[in-house]
Backbone atoms as SQL, in Angstrom:
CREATE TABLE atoms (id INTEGER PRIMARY KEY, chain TEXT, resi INTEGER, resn TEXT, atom TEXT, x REAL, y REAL, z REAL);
INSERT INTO atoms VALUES
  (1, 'A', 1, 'UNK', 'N', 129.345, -83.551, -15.279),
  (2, 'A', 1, 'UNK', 'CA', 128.397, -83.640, -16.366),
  (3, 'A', 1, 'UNK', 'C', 128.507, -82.363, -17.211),
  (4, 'A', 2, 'UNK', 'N', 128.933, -82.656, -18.481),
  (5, 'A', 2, 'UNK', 'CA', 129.033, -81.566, -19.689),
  (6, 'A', 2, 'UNK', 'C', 127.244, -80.281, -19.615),
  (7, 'A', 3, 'UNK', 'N', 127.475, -79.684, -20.130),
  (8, 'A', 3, 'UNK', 'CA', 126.305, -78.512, -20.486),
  (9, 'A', 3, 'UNK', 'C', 125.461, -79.404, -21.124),
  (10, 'A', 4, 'UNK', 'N', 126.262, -79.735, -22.468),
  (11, 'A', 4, 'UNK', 'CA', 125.403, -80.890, -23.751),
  (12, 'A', 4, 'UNK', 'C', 124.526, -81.744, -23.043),
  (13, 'A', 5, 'UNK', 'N', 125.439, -82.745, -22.082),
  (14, 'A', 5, 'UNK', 'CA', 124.552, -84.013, -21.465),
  (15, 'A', 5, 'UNK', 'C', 123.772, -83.347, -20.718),
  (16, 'A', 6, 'UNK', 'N', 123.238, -82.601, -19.554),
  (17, 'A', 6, 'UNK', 'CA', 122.407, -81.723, -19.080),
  (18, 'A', 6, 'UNK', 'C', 121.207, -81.603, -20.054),
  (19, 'A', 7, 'UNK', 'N', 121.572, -80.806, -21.156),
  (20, 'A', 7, 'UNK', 'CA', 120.188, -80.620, -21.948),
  (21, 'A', 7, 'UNK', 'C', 119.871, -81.824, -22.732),
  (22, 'A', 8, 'UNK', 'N', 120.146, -82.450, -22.992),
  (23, 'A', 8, 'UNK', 'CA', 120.488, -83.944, -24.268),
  (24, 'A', 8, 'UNK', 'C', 119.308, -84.715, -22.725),
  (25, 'A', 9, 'UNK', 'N', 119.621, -84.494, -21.456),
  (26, 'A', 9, 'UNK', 'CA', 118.972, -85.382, -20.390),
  (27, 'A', 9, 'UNK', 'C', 117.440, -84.819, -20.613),
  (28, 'A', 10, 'UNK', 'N', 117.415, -83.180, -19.967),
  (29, 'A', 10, 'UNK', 'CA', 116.089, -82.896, -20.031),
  (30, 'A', 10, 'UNK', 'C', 115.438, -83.245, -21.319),
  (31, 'A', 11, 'UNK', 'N', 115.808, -83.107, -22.536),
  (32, 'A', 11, 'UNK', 'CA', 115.039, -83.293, -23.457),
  (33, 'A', 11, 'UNK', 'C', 114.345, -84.729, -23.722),
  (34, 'A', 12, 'UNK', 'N', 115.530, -85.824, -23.158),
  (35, 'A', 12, 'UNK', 'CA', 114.608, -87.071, -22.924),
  (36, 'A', 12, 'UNK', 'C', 113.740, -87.555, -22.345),
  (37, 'A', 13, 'UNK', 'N', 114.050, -86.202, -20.759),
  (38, 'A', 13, 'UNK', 'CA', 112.790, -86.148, -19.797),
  (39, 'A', 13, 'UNK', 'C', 111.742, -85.756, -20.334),
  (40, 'A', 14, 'UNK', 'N', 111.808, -85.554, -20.924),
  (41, 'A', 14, 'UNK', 'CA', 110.355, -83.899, -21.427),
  (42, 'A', 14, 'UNK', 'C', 110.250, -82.795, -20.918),
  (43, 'A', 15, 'UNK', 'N', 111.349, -82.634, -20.110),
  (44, 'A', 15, 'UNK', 'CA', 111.116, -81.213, -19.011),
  (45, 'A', 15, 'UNK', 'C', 110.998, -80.274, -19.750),
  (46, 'A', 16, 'UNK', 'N', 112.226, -79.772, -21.141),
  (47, 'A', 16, 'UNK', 'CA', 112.265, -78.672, -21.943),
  (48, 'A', 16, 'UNK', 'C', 111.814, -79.018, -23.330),
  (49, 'A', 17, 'UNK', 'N', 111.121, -77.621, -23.537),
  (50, 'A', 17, 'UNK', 'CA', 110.196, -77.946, -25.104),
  (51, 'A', 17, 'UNK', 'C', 111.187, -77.421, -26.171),
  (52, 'A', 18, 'UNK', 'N', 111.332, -78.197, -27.229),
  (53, 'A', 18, 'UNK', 'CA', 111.940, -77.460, -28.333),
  (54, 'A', 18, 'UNK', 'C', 111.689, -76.954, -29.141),
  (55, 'A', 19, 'UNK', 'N', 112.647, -76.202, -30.005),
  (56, 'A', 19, 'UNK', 'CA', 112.378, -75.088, -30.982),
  (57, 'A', 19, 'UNK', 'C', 111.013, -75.892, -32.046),
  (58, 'A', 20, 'UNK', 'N', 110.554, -75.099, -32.558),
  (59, 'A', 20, 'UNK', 'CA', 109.474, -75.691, -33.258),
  (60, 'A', 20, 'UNK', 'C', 110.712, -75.884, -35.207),
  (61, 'A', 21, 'UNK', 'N', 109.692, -76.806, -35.439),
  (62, 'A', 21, 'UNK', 'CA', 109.914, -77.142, -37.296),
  (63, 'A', 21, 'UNK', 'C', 110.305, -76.068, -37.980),
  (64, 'A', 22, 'UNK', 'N', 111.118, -75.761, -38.943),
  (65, 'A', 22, 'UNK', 'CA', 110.587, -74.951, -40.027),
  (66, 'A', 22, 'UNK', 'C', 109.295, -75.446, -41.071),
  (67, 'A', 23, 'UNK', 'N', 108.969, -74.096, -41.829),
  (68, 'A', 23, 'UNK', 'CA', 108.000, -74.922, -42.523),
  (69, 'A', 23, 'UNK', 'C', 108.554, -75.983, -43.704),
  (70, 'A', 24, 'UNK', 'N', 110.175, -75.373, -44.332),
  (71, 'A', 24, 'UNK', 'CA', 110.308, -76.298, -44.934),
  (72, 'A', 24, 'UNK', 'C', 110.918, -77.702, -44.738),
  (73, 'A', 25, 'UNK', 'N', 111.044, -78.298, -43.319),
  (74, 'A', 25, 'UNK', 'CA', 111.056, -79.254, -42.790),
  (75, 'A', 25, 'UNK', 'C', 109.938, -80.052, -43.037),
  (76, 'A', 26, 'UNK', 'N', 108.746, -79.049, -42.358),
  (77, 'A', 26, 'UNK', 'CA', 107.532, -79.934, -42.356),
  (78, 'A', 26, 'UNK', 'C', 107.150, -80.547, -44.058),
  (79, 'A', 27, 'UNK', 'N', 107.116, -79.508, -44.638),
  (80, 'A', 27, 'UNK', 'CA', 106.703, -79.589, -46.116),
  (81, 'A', 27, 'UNK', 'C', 107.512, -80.571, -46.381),
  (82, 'A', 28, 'UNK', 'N', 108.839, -80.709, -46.284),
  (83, 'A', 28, 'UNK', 'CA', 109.450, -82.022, -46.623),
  (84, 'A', 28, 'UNK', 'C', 109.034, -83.640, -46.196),
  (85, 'A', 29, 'UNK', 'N', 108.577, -83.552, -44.718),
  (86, 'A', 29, 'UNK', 'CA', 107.549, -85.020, -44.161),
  (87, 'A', 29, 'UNK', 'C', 106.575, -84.907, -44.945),
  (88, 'A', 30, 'UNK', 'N', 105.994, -83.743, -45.518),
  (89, 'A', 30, 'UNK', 'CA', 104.917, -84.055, -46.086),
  (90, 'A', 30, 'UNK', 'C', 104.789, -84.687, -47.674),
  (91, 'A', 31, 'UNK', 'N', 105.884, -84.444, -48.303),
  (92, 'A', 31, 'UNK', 'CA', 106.584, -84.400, -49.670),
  (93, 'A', 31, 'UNK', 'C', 107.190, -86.130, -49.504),
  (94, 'A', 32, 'UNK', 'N', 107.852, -86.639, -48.355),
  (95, 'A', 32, 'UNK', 'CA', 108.237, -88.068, -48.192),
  (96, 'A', 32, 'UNK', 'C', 106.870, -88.784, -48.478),
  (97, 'A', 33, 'UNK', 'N', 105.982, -88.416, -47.233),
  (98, 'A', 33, 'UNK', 'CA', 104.820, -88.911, -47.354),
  (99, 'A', 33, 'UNK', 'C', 104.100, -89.204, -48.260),
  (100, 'A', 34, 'UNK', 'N', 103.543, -88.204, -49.337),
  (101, 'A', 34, 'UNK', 'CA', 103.030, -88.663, -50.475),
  (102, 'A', 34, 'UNK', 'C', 103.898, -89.304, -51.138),
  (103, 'A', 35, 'UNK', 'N', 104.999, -89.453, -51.362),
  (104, 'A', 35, 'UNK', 'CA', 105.823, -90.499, -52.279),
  (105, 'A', 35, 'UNK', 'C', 105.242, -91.964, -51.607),
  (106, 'A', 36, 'UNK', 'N', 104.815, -91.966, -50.849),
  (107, 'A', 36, 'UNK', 'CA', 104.638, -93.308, -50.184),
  (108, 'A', 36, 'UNK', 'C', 105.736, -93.763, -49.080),
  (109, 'A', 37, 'UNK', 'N', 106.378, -93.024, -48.526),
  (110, 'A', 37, 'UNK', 'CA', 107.309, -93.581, -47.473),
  (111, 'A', 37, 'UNK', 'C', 106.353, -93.778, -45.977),
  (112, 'A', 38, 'UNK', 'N', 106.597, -94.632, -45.329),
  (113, 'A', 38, 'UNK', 'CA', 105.723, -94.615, -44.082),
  (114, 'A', 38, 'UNK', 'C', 106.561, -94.041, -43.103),
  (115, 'A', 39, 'UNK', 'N', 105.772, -93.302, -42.088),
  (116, 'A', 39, 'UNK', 'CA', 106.044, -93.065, -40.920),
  (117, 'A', 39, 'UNK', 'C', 107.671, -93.372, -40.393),
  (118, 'A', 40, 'UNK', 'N', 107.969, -94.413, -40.253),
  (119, 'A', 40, 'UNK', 'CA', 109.146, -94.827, -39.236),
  (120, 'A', 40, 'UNK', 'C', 110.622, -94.283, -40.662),
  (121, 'A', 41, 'UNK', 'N', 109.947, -94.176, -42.273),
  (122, 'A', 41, 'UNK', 'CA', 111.354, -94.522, -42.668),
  (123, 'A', 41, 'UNK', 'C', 111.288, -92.713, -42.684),
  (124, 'A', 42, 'UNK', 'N', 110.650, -92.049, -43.051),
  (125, 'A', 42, 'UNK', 'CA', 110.428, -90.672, -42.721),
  (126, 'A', 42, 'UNK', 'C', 111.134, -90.096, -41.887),
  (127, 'A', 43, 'UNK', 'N', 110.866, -90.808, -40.458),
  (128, 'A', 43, 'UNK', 'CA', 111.641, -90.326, -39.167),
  (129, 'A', 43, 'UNK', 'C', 113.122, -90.754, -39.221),
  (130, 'A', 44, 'UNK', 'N', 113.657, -91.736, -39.483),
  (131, 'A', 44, 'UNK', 'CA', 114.900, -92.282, -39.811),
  (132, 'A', 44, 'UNK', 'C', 115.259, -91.251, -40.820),
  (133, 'A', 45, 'UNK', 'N', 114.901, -91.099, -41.768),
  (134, 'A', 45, 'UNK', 'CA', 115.228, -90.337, -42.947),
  (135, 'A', 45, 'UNK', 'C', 115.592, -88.599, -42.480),
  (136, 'A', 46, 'UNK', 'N', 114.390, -88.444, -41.618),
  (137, 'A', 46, 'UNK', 'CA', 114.864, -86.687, -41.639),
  (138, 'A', 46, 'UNK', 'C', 115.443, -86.481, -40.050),
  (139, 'A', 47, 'UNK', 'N', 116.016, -87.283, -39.298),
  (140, 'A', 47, 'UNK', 'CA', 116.037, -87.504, -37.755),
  (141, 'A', 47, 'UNK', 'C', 115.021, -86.945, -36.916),
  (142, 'A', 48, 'UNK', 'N', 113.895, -87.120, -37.097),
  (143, 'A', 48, 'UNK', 'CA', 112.707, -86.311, -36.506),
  (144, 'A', 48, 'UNK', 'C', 111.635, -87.674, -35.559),
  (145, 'A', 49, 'UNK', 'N', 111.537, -87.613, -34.426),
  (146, 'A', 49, 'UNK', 'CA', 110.642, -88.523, -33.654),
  (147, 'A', 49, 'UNK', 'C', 109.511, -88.819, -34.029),
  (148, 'A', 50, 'UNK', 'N', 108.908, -89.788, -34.155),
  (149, 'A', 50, 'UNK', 'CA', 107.823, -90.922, -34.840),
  (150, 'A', 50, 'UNK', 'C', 106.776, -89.909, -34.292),
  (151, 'A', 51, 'UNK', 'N', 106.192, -89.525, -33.202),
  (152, 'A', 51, 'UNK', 'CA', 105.383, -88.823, -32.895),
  (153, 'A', 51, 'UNK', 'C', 105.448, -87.197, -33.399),
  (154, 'A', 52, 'UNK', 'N', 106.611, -86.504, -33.739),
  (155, 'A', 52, 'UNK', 'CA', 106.046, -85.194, -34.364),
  (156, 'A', 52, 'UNK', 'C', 106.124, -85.617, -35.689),
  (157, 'A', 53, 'UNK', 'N', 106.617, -86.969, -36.641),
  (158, 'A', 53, 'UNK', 'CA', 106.039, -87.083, -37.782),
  (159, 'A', 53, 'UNK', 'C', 104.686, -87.109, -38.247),
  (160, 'A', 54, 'UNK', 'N', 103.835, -87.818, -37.318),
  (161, 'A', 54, 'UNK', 'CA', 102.460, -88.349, -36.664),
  (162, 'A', 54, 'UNK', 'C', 102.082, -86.989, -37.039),
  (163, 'A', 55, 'UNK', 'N', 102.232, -86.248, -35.583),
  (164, 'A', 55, 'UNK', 'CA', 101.301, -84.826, -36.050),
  (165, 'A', 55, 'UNK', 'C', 101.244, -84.308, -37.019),
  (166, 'A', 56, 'UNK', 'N', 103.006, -83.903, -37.487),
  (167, 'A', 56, 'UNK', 'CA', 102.975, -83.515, -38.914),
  (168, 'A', 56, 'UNK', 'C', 101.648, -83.233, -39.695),
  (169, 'A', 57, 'UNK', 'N', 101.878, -84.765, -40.614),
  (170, 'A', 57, 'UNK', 'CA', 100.620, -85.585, -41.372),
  (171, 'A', 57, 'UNK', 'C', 99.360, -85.273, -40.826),
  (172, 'A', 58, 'UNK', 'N', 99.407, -85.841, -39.852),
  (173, 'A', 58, 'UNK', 'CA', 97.763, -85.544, -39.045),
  (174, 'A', 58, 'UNK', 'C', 97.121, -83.949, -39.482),
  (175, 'A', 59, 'UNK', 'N', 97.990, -83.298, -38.487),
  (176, 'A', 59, 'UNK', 'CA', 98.037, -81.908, -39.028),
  (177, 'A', 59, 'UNK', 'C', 97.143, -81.176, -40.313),
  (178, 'A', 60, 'UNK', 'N', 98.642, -81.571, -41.107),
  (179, 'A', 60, 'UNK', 'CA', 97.961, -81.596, -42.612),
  (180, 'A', 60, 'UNK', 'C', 96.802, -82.128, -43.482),
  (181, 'A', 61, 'UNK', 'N', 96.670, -83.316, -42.911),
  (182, 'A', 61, 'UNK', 'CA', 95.375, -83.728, -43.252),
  (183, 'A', 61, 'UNK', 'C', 93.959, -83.333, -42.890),
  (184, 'A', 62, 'UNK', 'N', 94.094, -82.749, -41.489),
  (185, 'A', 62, 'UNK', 'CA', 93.107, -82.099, -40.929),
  (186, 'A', 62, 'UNK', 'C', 92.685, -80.079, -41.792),
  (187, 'A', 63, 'UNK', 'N', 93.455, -80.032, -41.612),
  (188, 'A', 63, 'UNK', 'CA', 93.788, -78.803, -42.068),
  (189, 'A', 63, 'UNK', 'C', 94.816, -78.090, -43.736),
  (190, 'A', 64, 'UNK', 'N', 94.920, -79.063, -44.392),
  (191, 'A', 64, 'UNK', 'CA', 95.614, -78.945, -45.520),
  (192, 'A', 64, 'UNK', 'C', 96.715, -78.078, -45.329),
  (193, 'A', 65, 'UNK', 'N', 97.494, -77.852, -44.200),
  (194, 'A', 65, 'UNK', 'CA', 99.195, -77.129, -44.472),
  (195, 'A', 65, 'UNK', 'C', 99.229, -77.507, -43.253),
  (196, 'A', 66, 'UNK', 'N', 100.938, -76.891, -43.491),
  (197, 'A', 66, 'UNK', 'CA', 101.996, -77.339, -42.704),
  (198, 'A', 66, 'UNK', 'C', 102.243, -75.777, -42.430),
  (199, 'A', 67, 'UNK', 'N', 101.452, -74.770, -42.197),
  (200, 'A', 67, 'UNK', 'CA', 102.088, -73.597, -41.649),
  (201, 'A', 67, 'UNK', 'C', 101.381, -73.662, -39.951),
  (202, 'A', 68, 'UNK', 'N', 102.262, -72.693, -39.268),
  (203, 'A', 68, 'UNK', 'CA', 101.693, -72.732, -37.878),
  (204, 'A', 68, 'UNK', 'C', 100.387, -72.006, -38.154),
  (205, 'A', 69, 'UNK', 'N', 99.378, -73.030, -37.060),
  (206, 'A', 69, 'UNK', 'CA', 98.536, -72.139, -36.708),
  (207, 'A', 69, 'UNK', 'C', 98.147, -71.315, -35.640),
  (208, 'A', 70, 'UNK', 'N', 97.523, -70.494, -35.087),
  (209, 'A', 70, 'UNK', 'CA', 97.108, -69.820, -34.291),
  (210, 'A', 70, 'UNK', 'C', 96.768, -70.886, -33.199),
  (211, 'A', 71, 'UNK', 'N', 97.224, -70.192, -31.787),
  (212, 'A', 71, 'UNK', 'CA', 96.919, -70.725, -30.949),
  (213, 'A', 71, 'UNK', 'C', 96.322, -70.477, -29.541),
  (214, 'A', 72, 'UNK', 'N', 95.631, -71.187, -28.637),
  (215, 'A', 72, 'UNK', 'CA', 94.356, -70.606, -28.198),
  (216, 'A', 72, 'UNK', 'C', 95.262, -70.221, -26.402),
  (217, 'A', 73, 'UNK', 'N', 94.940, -69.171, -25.803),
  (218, 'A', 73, 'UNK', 'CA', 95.461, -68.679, -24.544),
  (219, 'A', 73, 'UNK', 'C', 94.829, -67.090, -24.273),
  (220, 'A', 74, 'UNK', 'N', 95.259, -66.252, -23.638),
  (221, 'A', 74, 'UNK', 'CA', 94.878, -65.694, -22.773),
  (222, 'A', 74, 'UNK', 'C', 95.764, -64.375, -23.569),
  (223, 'A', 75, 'UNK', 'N', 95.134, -63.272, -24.201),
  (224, 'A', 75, 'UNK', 'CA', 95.618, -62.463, -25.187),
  (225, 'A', 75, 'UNK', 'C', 96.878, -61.127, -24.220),
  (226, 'A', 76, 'UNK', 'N', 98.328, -61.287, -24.411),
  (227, 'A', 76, 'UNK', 'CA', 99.160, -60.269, -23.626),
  (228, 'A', 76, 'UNK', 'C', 98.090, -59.180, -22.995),
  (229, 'A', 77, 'UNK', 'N', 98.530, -58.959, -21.538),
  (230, 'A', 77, 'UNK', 'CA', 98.219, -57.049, -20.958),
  (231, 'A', 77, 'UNK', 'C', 98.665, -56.230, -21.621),
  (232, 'A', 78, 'UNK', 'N', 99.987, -56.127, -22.203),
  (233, 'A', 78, 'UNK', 'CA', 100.622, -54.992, -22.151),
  (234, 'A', 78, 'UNK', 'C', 100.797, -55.498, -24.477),
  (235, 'A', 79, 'UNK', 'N', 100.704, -54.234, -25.011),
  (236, 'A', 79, 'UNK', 'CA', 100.418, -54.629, -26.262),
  (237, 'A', 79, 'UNK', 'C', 102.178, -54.549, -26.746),
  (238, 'A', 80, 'UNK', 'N', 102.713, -54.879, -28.034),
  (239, 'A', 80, 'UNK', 'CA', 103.723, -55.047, -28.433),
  (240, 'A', 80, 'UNK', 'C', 104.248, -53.313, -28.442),
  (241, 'A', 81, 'UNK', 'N', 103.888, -52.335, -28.524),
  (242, 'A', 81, 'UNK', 'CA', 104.830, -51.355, -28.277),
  (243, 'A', 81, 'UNK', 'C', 104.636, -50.766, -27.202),
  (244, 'A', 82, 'UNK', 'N', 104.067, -51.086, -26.185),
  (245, 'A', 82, 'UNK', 'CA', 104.240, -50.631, -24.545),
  (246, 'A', 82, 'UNK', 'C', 105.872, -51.772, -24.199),
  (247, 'A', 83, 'UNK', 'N', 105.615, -53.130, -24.455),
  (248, 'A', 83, 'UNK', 'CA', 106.499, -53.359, -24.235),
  (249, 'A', 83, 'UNK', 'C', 107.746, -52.752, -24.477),
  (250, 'A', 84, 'UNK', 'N', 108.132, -52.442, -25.779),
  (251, 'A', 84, 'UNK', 'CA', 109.244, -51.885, -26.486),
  (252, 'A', 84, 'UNK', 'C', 109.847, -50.972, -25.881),
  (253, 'A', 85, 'UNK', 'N', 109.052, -50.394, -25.017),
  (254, 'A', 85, 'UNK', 'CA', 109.432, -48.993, -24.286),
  (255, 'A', 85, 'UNK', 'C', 109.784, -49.136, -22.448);
């Protein structure tokens, strides 16, 4: 079994998470969208899975952008220049 098929497997599993969107990816589902394209031709269109098109939109609608937002966890021990050192 190749390296490729290995990861090409987990990713169908769900085991490994992938790189996140750019924003101008997203901005682009969002730019299909208002033209009126639905969901499935969107995903066909930009090769992106029916469900992170979903959020996408959702997303945006909830919150008016497509930039990341902040997210909720347990704030680092050690601050960004202790690490460095």
């Amino acid at each position: 079994m190749t390296r490729f098929s290995i990861y090409s497997n987990c990713l169908l599993l769900g085991i490994m998470k992938t790189k996140e969107l750019t924003k101008q990816v997203r901005d682009k589902v969002v730019e299909k969208y208002e033209a009126g394209l639905g969901y499935k031709k969107i995903s066909r269109a930009l090769n992106i899975s029916l469900s992170t098109i979903k959020s996408i939109i959702r997303k945006w609608k909830e919150y008016g952008t497509t930039a990341n937002l902040p997210r909720g966890g347990r704030p680092p021990k050690l601050k960004s220049r202790t690490r460095r050192k």
